[in-house]
C-alpha positions in Angstrom: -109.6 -32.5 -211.5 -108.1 -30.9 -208.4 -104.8 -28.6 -208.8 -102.3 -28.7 -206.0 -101.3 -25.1 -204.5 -97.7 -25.8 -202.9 -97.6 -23.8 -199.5 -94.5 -23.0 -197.2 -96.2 -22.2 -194.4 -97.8 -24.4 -191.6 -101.3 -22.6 -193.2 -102.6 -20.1 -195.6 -105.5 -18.0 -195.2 -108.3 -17.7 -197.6 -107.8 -14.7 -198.8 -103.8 -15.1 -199.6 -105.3 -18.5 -201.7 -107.8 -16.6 -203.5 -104.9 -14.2 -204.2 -102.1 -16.9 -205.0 -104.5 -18.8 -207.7 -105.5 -16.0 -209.0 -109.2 -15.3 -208.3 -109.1 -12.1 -206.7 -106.2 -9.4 -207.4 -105.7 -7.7 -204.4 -106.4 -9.4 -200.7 -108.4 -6.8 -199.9 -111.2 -7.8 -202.6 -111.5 -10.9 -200.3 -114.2 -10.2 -198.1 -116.0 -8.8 -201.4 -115.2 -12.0 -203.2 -116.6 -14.1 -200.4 -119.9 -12.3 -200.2 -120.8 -12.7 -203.6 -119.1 -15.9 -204.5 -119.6 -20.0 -203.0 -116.2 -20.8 -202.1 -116.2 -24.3 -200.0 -113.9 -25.8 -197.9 -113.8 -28.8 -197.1 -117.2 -30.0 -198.6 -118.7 -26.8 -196.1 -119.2 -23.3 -197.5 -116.6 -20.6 -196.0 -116.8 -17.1 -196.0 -114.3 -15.8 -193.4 -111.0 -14.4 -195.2 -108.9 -15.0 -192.2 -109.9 -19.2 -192.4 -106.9 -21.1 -192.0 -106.6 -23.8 -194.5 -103.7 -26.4 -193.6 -102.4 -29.0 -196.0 -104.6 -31.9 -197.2 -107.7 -29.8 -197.6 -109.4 -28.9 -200.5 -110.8 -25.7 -201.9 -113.7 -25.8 -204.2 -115.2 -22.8 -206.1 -117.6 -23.3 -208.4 -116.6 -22.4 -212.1 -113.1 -22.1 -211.1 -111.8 -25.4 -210.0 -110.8 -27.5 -207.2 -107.5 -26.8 -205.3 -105.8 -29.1 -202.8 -103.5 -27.7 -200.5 -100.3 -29.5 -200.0 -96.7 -28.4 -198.3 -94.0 -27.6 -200.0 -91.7 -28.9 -197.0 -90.4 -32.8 -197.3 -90.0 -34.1 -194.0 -86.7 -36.1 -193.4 -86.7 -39.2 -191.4 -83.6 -37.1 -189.5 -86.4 -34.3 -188.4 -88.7 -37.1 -187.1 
């Protein structure tokens, strides 16, 4: 079952999810992580830190879970 990971932004970067769900504890272990670990995104393996993931895409990492990215924003029919 895929969690949802709320974002504020227009993106988040690999490394700041890793951080935010709690896989890594520092963003710098990123580039460490994604050396050693299968992270895929997307159905495609992804090892660059700086990756921008936007919302509707999913993060999978294998005996972690499955995360789909989603915005925190709700759009108003006024802001259309």
């Amino acid at each position: 079952m895929k969690q949802a990971v709320l974002i504020d932004s227009e993106f988040i970067t690999l490394g700041k999810l890793l951080k935010h769900i709690d896989v890594i504890s520092s963003g710098g272990m990123a580039k460490w992580y994604l050396a050693e670990h299968t992270v895929l995104l997307d159905n495609e393996i992804e090892n660059r830190r700086g990756k921008k993931i936007y919302p509707g895409s999913v993060v999978e990492i294998p005996e972690v879970g499955s995360f789909f990215v989603q915005s925190e924003k709700v759009t108003t029919e006024e802001e259309l």
